[in-house]
N, C-alpha and C positions, 0 to 999 in steps of 0.2 A: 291262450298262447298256442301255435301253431306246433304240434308234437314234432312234426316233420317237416322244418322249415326248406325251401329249395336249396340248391349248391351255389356259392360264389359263383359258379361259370353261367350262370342266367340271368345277372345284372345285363340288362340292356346294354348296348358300348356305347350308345348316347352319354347314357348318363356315366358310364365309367369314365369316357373320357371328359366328362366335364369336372369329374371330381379329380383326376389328374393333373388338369390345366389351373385349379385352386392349391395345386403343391409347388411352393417352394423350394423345398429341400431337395436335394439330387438324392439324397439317403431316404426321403419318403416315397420318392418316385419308385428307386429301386424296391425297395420295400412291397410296392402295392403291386407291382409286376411280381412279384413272389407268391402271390397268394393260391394262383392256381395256373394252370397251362395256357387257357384259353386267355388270360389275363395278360399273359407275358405276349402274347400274338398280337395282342388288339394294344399296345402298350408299347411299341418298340422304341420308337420317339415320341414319348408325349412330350408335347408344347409347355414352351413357360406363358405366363404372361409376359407383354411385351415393355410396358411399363418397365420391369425388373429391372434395376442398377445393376443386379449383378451380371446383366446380361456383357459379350463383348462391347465393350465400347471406342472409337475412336477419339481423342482428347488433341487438344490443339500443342504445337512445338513451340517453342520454349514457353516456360511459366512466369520470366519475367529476364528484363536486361541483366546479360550478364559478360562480363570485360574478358573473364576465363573460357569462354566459349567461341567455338571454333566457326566464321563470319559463314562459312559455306554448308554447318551441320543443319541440314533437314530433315526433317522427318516426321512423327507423330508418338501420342503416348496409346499405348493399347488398357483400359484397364483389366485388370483381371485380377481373380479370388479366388481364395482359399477358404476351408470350412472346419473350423476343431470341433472336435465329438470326443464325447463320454460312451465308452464302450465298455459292458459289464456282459461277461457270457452268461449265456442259458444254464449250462451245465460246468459243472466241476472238473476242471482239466488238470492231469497231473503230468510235468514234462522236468526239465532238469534246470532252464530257466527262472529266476525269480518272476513272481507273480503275486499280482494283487489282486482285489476284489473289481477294480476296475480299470482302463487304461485311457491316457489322455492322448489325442493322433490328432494331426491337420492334413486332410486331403486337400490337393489342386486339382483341380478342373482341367484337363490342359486343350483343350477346345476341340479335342478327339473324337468322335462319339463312342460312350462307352468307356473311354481311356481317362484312367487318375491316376495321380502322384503322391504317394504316403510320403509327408514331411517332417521333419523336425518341429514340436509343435511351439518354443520357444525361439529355434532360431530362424534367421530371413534364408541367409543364402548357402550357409555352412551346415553342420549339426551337430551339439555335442555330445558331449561321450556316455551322458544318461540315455539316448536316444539309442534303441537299437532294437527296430523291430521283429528281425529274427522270425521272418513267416518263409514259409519250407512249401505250403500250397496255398495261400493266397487268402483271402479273407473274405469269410463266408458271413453277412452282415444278417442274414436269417438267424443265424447261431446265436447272436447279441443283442441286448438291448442297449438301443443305441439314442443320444440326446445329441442334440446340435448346441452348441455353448456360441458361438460367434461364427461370423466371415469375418476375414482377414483380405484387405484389401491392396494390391499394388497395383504403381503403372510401369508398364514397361518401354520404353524406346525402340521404335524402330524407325532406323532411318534409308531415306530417299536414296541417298548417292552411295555406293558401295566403294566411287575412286576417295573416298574420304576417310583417311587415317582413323582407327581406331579412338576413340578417345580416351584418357591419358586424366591421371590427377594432376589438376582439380576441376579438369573440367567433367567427369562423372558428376560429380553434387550437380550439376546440370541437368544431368541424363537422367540420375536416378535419385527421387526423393527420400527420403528420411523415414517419413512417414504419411501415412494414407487413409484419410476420412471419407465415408459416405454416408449421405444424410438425405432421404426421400419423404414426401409427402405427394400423396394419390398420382399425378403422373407428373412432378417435378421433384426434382433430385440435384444434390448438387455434389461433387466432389472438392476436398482440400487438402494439400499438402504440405508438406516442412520438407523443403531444398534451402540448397546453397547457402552451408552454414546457420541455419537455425530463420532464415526466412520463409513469411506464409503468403499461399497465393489459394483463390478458391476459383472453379468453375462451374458452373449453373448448365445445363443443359440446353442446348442452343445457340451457347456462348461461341464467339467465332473468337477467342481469346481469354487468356487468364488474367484475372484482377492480382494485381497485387496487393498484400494488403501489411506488408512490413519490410521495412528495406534497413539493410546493412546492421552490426550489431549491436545499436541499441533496442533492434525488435527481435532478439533471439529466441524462437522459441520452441520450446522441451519437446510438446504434446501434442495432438488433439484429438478430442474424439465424438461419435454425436450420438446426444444425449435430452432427452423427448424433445426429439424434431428439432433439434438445434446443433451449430459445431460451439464447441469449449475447446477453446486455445488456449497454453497456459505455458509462460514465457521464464525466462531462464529467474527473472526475479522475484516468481510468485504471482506477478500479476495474472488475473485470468479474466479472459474477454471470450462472447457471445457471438455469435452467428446465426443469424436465423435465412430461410431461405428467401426471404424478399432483399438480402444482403445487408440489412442492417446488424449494424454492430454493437454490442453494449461491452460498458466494463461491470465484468460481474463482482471483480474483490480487487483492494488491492493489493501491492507489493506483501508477498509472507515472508517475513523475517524467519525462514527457518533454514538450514545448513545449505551451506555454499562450497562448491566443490572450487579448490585453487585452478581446477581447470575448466575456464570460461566456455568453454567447446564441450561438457558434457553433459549427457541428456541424462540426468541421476533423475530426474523427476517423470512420473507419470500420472497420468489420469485413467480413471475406469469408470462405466457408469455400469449400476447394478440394483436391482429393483426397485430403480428409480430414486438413488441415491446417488453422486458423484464424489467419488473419492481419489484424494492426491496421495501418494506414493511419492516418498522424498527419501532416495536412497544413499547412508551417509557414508563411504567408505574410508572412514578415521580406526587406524590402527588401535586408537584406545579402546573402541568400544567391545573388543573381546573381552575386558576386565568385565563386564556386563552382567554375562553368564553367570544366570542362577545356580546354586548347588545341585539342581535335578540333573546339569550337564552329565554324562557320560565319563568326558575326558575333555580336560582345558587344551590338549596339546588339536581335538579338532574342530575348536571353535575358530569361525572366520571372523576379521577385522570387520565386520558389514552390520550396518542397524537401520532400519528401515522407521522413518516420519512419517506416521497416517492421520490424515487430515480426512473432515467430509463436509461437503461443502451446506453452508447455510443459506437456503438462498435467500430467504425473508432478511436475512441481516445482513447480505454478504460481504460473508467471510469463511474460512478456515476455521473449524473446530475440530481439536485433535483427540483423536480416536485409540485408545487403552486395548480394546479387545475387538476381534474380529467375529467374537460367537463361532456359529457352525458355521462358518465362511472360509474358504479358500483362495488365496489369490496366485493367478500364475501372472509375472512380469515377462514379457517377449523384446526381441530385440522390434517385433512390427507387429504386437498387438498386447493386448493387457487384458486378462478378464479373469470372471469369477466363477467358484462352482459352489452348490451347497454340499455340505458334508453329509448331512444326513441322509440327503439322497443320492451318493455315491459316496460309500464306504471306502474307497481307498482312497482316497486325501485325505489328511491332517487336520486338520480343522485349526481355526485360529492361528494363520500359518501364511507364510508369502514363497511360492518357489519363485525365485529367480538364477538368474545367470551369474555365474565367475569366471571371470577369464584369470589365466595363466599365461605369463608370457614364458618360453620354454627355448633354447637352444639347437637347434637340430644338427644332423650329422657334418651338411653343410657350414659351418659355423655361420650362421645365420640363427633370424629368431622368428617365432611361430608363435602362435595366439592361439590357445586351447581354450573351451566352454566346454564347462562343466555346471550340471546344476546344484542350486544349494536349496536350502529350507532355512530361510528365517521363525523362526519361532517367537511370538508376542509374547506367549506365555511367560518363559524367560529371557526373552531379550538375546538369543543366542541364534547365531547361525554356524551349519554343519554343511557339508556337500550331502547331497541325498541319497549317495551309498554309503552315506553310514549311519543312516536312518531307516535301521532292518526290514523293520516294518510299511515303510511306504518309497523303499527302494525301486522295486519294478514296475513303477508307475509309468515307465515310458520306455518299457521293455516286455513289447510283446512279443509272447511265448509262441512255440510253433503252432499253428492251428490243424498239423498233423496229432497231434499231439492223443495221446488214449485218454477219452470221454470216460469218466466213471461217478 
């Protein structure tokens, strides 16, 4: 072995920027521009591949007939992503901030060059009140060890005509879908979403329009999301059907008889695909189920009404087989995406554990009413959910500390 190997700055820039153009991640790119000076020079925009879904994309207007929509709105969908990270620093910071061993963030891309957007990493358009990143000079990604956990995908509207009125509920579920799948194989890719009350439409690349593929509400559905090389739809009654990208359709299970929310209109179920398992999240919000709560609880006065159905899908038999413990697993529920992290290799999550969202309806000064999210922790263990500031220990998991902050 070579006792005195050369410096990082005498890679050829042939070959650096070929190893650049094989990065995905906007977090590795930055990353590999870190390494030295002459790096950051020969690196300033490196190229993606062009292939890449998550590049900008133009999408066709509207995604299917709709009576609520306004005869003259035109326009287009733009796609566009976001990216959640596991962020665990280098060194031990001591600040006044609660802090964990790691922190979970979703950046946006905002098609700036150079320019992102720290988000809320549960909520779409809001953020609640766990969220509060608290950086004082800005986020130095060299300092941490950083993992990419998902993209998060949306489309956005923009439209043609500016003399045309704002639009106005209900004709938004037009404008803006519910939710947003992306699913590629080597240079086809296809996009799908949940608009206008719980219908699904898909677009294939090339597509000069959107297929509809469920109309009015007996095809309402929950979820979707794609999962090896295929989309999984899964509809307000349990049913789940297939997608694959030649657009054939399969039913994968059917109808699951498991909790039904009295309101027809809500998305309590999810889906998540995870080391190549798919798992259903059936979230029950029945006032009984605080009685639930093991004796390990704390205090019955902060157990929430919330109990969470885990299912994982069988595909050889399909169906739903319901799931007792989650292991070293974590699950985060979003209001626009769902996924999972290991515990063991990020110590500050919970383990055997589901954070999701609580909303609070609340009063304001105005005598009006407001909709607060806050996040909780379900607990498999015993069956109990808490808000996750009152869960000491893996409270400041979405409250990043100042990164002023004195290194020791």
């Amino acid at each position: 072995m070579d006792p005195d190997p050369p410096p990082w700055s005498g890679l050829r820039r042939d070959l650096l920027l070929k190893i650049a153009n094989l990065l995905d991640s906007g977090i590795d790119r930055l990353r590999l521009r870190g390494v030295c000076y002459s790096w950051r020079a020969d690196l300033r925009t490196p190229s993606r591949r062009s292939a890449s879904p998550s590049e900008s994309l133009e999408l066709p207007f509207p995604m299917a007939p709709n009576p609520n929509l306004n005869p003259r709105r035109q326009g287009k969908f733009m796609l566009v992503h976001s990216t959640v990270y596991c962020l665990q620093p280098l060194d031990k910071i001591t600040d006044n901030c609660n802090t964990t061993e790691c922190w979970i963030i979703k950046i946006e891309e905002t098609g700036v060059a150079g320019e992102v957007r720290l988000k809320d990493p549960l909520c779409r358009s809001a953020k609640s009140k766990a969220f509060s990143p608290c950086l004082s000079k800005g986020l130095n990604i060299l300092d941490h060890r950083v993992s990419e956990i998902t993209k998060v995908y949306d489309l956005q509207f923009v439209g043609n005509n500016d003399k045309i009125p704002e639009a106005v509920y209900p004709e938004l579920f037009s404008i803006r879908p519910v939710k947003v799948a992306v699913c590629s194989k080597g240079p086809d890719f296809a996009v799908m979403a949940i608009h206008s009350y719980g219908q699904l439409s898909i677009w294939k690349n090339d597509d000069k329009e959107w297929t509809w593929l469920s109309k009015g509400q007996d095809g309402c559905c929950n979820d979707v999301v794609c999962h090896k090389g295929k989309f999984y739809a899964l509809y307000y009654s349990g049913l789940t059907i297939s997608v694959d990208l030649s657009m054939k359709i399969a039913r994968v299970t059917p109808a699951l008889a498991v909790h039904r929310s009295s309101d027809n209109k809500s998305f309590n179920k999810r889906l998540v695909s995870y080391l190549g398992d798919l798992f259903l999240l059936d979230r029950d919000p029945n006032p009984e189920r605080g009685s639930l709560a093991g004796e390990n609880s704390d205090s019955d006065d902060d157990v929430l009404p919330t109990y969470f159905h885990v299912h994982k899908l069988n595909e050889d038999e399909g169906k739903w087989v319901p799931v007792k413990s989650l292991g070293n697993t974590a699950m985060f529920v979003g209001e626009d995406c769902t996924f999972c992290v290991s515990t063991q290799e990020w110590g500050g999550c919970k383990k055997n554990c589901i954070y999701y969202l609580e909303r609070f309806v609340s009063r304001d000064d105005a005598d009006g009413y407001q909709v607060d999210r806050d996040v909780a922790l379900f607990d498999m263990e015993d069956c109990s959910a808490k808000l996750l500031s009152r869960v000491s220990d893996y409270s400041g998991l979405f409250r990043l500390s100042p990164f002023g902050a004195q290194v020791v």
